[in-house]
N, C-alpha and C positions, 0 to 999 in steps of 0.2 A: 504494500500500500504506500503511496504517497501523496502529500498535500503539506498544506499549512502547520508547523506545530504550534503555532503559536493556538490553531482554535483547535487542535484536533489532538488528542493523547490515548493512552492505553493506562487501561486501572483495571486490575483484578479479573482480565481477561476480558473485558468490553473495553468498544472504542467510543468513544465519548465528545462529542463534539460540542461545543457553545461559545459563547466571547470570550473577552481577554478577563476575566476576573468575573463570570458570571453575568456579568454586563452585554451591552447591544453588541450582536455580533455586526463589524462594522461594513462586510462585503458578504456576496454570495459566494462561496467556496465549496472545493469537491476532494472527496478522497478519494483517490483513483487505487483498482487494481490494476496489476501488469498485465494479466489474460487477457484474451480477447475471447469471447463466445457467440457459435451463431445460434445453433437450436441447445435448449438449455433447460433446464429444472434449476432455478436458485431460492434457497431458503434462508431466510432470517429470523433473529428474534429482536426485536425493539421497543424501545422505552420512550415517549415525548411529553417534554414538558414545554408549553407558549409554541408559538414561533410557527416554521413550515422545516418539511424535511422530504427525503424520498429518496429513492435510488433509481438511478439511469442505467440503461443496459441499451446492449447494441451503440454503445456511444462511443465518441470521440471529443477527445480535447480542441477545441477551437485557437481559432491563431490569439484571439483574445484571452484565450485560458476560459474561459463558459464551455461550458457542454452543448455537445450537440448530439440530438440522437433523442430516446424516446424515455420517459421517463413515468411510473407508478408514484404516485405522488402523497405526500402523506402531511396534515397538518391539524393543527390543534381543534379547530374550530369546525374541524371534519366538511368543509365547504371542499376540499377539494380530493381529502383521501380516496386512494384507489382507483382513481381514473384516469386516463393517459394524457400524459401532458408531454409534448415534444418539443423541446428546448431549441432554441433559436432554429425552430423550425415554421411546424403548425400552430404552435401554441396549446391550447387547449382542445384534444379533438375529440373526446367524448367523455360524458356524465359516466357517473357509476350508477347501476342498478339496472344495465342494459349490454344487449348485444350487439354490436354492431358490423355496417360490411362499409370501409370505408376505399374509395378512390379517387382520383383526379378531381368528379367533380363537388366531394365535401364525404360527409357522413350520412347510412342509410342505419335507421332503429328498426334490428329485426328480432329482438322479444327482449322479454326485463327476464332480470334475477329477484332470486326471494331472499330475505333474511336479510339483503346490504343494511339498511339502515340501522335495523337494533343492532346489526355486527358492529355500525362501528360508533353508534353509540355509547358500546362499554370499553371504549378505549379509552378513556379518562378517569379509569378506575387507580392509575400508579404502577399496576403489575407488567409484565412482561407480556406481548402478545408475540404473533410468527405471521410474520407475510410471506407471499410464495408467487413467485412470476416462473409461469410456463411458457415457451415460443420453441416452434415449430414451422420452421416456413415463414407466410404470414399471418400465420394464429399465433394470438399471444393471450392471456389469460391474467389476471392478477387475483389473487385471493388474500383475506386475512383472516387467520383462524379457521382455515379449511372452508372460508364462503369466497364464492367469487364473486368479487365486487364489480369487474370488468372484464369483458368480452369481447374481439375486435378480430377482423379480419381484413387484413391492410395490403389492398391491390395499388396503393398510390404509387405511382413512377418513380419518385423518391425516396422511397422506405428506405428505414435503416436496417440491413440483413446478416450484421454483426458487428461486433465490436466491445467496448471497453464494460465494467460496471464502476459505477461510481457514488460515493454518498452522498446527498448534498445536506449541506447546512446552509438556511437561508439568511441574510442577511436581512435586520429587523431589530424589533422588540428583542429583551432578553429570551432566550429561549436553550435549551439542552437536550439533545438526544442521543440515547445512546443503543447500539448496537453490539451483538454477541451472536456466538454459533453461525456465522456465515458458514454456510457450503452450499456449492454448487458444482453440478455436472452433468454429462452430456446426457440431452434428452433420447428417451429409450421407447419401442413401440410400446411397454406394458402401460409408458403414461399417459396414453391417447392423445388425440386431437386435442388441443386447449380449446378448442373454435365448437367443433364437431360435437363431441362428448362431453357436453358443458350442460347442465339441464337449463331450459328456460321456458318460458311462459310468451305468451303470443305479441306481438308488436303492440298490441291497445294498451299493455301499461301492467303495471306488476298488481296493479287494484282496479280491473279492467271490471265492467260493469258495477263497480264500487263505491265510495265516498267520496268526493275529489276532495283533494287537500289544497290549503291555505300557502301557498308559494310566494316568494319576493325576490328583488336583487341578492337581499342581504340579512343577517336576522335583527342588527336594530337598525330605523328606521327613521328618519330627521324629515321633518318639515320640508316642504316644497321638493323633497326627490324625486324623483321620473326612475320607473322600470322598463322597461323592454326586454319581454320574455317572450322565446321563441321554441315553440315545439313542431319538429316536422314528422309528415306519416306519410305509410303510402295503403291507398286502398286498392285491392287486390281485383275489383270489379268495382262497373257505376253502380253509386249508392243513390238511393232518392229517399226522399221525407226525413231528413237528418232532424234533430234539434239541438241549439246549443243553448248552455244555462251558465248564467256568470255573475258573477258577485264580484265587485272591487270597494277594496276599502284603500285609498276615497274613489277615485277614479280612475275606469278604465275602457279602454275603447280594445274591441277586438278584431280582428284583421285576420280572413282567409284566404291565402295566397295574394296578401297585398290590398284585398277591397275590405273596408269596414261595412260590418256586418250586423255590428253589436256592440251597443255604451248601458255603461250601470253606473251610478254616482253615487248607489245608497246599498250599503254592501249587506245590511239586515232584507233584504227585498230584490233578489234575483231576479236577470232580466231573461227573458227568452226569445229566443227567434228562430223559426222554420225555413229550413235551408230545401231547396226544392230537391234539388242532386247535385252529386261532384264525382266529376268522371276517374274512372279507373287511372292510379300511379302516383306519383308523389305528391305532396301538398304539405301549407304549413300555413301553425294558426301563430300569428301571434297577437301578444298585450303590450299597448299601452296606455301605460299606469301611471299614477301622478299622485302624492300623499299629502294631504294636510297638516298633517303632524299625529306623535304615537305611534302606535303600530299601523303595520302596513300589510295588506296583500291581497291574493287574488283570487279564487277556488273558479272553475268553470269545468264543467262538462259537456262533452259533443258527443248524441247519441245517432247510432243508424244499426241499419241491419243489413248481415253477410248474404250471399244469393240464396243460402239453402235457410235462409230466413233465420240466423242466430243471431242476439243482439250483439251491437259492438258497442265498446263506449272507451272513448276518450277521455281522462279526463288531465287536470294539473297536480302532480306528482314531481318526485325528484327528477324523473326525466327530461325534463325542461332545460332550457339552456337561458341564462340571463347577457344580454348585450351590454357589454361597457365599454365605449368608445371604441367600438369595432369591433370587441376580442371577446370571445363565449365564453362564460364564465356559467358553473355548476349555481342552479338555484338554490334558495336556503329554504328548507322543509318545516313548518311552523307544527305540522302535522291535522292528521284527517277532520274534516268536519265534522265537530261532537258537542253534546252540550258542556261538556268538561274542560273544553278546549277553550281558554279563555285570551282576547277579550270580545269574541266572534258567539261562543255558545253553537246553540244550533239553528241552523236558518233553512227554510223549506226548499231543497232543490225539487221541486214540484210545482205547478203550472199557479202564477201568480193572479189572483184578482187583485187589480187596481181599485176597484171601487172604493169611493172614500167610504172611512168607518167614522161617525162621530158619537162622543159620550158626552152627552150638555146635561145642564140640571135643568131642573122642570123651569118651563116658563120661556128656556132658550131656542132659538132658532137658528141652523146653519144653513150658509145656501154660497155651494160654489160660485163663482162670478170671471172669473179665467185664469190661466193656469201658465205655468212657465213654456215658452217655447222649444223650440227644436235646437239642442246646442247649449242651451243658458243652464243645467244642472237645477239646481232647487234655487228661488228665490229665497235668500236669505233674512233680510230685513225690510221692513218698512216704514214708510213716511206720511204724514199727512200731509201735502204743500198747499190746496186747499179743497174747498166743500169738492167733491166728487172728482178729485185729483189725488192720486199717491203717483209718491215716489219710491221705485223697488231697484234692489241690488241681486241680481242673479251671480251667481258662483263664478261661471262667465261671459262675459262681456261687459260693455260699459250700463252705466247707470241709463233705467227708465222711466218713463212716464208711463201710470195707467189712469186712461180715464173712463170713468165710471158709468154706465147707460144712466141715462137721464129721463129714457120712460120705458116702460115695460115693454117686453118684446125686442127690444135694442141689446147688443152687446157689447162687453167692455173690448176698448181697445190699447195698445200699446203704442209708443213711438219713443226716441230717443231724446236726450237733452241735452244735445251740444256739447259730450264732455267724451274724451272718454276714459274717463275714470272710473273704475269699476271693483267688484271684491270686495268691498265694505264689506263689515259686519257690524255696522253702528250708523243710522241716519237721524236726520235732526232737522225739522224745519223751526229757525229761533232767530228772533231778531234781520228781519227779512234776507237770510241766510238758508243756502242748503251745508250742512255741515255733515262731515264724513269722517267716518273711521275704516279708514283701510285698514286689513287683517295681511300685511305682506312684512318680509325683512326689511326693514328702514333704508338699505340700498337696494329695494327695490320699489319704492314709495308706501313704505308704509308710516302710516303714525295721524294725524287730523287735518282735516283740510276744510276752507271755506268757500263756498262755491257761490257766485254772485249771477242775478240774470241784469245785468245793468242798464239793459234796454226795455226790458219786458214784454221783449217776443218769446217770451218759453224755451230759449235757449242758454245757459249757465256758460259762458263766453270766461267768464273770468274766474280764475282760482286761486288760490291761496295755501301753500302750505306750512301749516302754523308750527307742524313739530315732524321731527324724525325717530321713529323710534317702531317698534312691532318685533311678531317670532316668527310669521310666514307661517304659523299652524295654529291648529283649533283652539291653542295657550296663548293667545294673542290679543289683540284691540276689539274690544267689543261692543257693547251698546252707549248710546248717549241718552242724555234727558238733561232738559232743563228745570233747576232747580228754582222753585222761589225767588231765590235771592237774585236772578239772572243770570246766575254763572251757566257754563257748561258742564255736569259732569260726565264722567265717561267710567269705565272698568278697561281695567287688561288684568291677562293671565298670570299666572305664573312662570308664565314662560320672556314675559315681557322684561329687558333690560332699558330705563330710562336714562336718556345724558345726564350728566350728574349735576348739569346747571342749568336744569330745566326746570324744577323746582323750587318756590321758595317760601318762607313763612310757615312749613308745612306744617297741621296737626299730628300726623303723622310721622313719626322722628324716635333717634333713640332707637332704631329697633337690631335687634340680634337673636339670633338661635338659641341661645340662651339655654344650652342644652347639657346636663347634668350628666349623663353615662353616654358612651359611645354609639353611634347611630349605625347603623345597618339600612346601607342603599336597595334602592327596588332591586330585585337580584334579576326581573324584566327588563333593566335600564329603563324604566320610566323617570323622569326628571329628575335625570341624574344629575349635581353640581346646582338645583336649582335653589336659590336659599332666600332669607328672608331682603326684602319685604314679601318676594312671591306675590300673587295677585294685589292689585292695588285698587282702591278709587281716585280718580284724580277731579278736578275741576278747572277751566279754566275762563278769565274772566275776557269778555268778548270786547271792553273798551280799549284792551290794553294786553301787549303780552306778559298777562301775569298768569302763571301755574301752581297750585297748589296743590300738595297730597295729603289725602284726607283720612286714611286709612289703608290698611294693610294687614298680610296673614291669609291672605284667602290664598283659596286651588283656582278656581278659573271660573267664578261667575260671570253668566254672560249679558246680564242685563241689570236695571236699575228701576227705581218705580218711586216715587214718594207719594206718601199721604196727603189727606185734607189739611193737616195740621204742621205739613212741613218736613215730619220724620221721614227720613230716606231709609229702605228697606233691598236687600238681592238678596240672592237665592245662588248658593254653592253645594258643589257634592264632587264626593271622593272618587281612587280608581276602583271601577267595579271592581279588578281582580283580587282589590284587599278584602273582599267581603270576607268574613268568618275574621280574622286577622285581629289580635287587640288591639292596633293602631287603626282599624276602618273607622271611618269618621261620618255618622250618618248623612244623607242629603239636608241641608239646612236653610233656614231663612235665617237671616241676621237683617237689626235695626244698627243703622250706620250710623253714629255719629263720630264727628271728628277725635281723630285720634284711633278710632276701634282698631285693636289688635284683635285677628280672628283664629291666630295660633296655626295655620298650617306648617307644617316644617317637612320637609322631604323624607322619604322611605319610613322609618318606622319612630323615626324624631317631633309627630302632631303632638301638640301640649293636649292632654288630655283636660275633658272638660271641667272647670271648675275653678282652675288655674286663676290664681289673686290678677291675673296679670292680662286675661282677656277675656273677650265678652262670652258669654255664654250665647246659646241661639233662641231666638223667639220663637221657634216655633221647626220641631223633626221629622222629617217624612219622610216614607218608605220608599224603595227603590227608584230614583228617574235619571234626568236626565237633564238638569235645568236650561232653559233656552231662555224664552221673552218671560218680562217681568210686568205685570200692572197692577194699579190699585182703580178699585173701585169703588172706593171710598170718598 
């Protein structure tokens, strides 16, 4: 063997690779052996801690010192264990938990393998596991712990058909692996086909007629990210009366062989659509997806049937391949659609009625009047600008006008207002002003804005942006109301970071974690690093740029409401997945006045109630979801 000593040693008969003193390893580096192998049976045993690792066979040292040639890939976060990765080659040429026949023109999936996932799941147990790469020709096989995780049969004009093995240590995060019991030797007929003699299961997917699972880029998941997931098939004959069923959290548009087909923006309420047929041979669906903030992902299923009439189904599984700036990358498996499955539960992959459902108290009356268009997501917020006039913020596009029928029989219509500024989650008509709370990252316009029609042709021609600040996700800038007093106030999330000399005079002041024993983060990565003040009320005064913070401590209320008498009132609530948890913190209303500390604090550090030091809540309710806020009073 040779390589680097400085990252690579021998202790007690393993070899041991990691940084210079435990620390980032500062390059990508290889320990080579001197053999060279074409057809081969090689066994290991290995140990990983952080980081990425794997070993190349059929390689060669590049004039740069990188390997070149194909390599079984192995790393911490099991995003890419066990599936071929070819080093300043292809790049990444196939997912694990599938078979594949690949040549010139890409990769074809011709059945899954069973067991990959929970195999490599329990690799983060500390112990010792054994991987095993078989090649024969252009069959190659990768297994660990006696499951094949990878399957490939490699007609490409380039293949690599022998050469070196090599271990990599990747350059990164701290990270240590270590390796013992290498041997390897010439493969022999008793060890069959790696390709041929491999079991597998049919091209629809290793849970073919099954649950689909919840997939993404990545497993955590930031505010305003875009996925591009691409799954390719091929149908063995023309199919007709397909259905496909998809759910994205937040949004996702689906694409069959490049035409969209299929958008869903409300991931509890699967959308459907009836594909008429798609002719016998290759094809590929893909998503995209686009996240608000929290968790992220996508479940869909594509049903049809085989000629001798068996059902097939498609669905979103590890098979998938995620697009990142060009290069395939293994999707991350959140796992199957269940009600256990948190923060998704279970949601009906079955034929949806839309009909609206309403639950009024006696005396109420609801009565649709028009409904978001084609493209614009859900209408978010709304405005009154005057009698039989709102103003509405769709998800996307710019801001609208709807005006109202003015006699029976007539319907409401839409039209635009000169702006286009759009995405709000907070509108205000106050002091012959349209005022706006964009829900975007402050470098992408988020934070308040004034919007003037200064002619009064129903066009908002003139703007104003009063502040910069926002998260770009559902932890963001949210409702406004005008107070009594004529200020403006507003809420943001917890997720929200304000300039620090945006504020002044504030009631709200003095605040800290204040936190007694050591905190334990969401182990979800939910608002991780997120600390106090955490959600805010703010206010601002419309004569003058003055800003004041009015309180603080909350999780992400999204609205405001005050009474006959003045008292300001919102409504917050916790992450559902704390439920059962002794830090879940029921749904709440809180009475606002200046100053209130409402005690949220990150992962398992919420001041429990009762605390000398903030408010207690007016009023606890069971399970929601708090949106808009009003008094009726």
């Amino acid at each position: 063997w040779s390589g680097d000593h400085q990252l690579w040693r021998v202790e007690d008969g393993r070899i041991i690779g990691e940084g210079p003193d435990g620390e980032t390893v500062p390059r990508t580096v290889y320990l080579w052996h001197e053999s060279s192998w074409d057809d081969f049976v090689l066994e290991a045993d290995f140990r990983l801690t952080g980081g990425n690792s794997g070993i190349q066979y059929r390689s060669r040292v590049g004039d740069n010192g990188a390997a070149v040639g194909p390599q079984i890939d192995l790393d911490e976060a099991n995003l890419y264990t066990g599936m071929f990765y070819e080093s300043d080659g292809r790049g990444i040429v196939t997912s694990r938990g599938s078979a594949w026949h690949l040549d010139g023109d890409g990769a074809t999936r011709m059945g899954s393998l069973a067991r990959t996932e929970s195999t490599v799941e329990g690799l983060a147990d500390g112990k010792w596991h054994t991987m095993r790469i078989l090649a024969r020709g252009n069959a190659v096989r990768h297994e660990i712990d006696g499951v094949a995780l990878c399957v490939y049969r490699d007609d490409h004009p380039a293949r690599a058909s022998a050469g070196r093995f090599g271990l990599q240590l990747h350059g990164g995060g701290p990270m240590r692996v270590e390796w013992r019991a290498i041997r390897a030797r010439s493969w022999r007929p008793y060890d069959g086909d790696p390709y041929e003699d491999c079991p597998r299961g049919s091209a629809g997917g290793e849970h073919q007629g099954l649950t689909p699972h919840w997939i993404w880029s990545g497993e955590n998941s930031v505010g305003g990210e875009e996925a591009h997931l691409i799954r390719r098939f091929n149908v063995d004959a023309d199919a007709t009366d397909l259905l496909l069923t998809a759910s994205a959290d937040n949004h996702g548009r689906i694409l069959l062989d490049g035409r969209e087909i299929l958008k869903n923006d409300n991931w509890q309420q699967p959308t459907q659509v009836e594909i008429d047929s798609i002719a016998a041979g290759d094809h590929t669906l893909e998503v995209l997806a686009s996240n608000d903030g929290g968790p992220a992902a996508i479940a869909l299923r594509l049903e049809w049937s085989a000629e001798d009439g068996t059902p097939v189904a498609l669905i979103s599984d590890p098979s998938w391949f995620s697009n990142v700036d060009g290069e395939e990358r293994p999707v991350f498996d959140h796992g199957a659609i269940s009600a256990d499955l948190s923060p998704w539960g279970e949601i009906p992959f079955v034929a949806i009625d839309r009909a609206a459902s309403w639950h009024l108290p006696a005396g109420f009356v609801a009565e649709p009047i028009v409904s978001a268009g084609a493209g614009q997501g859900s209408w978010v917020c709304i405005a009154e600008e005057a009698p039989g006039r709102l103003i509405v913020s769709a998800q996307y596009g710019p801001l609208l006008r709807v005006i109202l029928p003015s006699e029976e029989g007539q319907e409401a219509t839409t039209e635009t207002i000169g702006t286009e500024i759009g995405a709000a989650q907070g509108l205000l008509m106050a002091h012959g002003s349209l005022w706006v709370h964009l829900c975007k990252n402050p470098e992408a316009g988020g934070g308040l804005y004034r919007l003037r029609d200064g002619d009064g042709d129903g066009q908002y021609e003139e703007s104003e942006r009063l502040s910069e600040y926002g998260s770009g996700s559902e932890h963001g800038n949210h409702g406004l109301v005008l107070g009594p007093d004529g200020w403006i106030y507003m809420v943001v999330g917890n997720y929200v970071k304000l300039p620090e000399d945006l504020t002044e005079e504030d009631a709200y002041r003095d605040y800290a974690e204040d936190l007694v024993v050591d905190r334990m983060w969401d182990p979800n990565g939910h608002a991780l690093g997120k600390v106090s003040p955490a959600g805010q009320v703010l206010r601002y005064h419309p004569d003058g740029n003055r800003w004041q913070r009015v309180a603080g401590g909350f999780r992400n209320p999204y609205d405001l409401a005050f009474h006959h008498d003045g008292e300001l009132f919102t409504y917050d609530a916790d992450m559902e997945w704390d439920i059962g948890t002794p830090w879940y913190r029921t749904p709440r209303v809180f009475v606002v006045t200046p100053g209130t500390e409402a005690g949220w604090r990150g992962g398992n550090a919420k001041w429990v109630d009762g605390v000398p030091d903030a408010v207690v809540p007016a009023l606890e309710t069971d399970l929601s979801s708090p949106t808009g806020v009003a008094s009726g009073l």
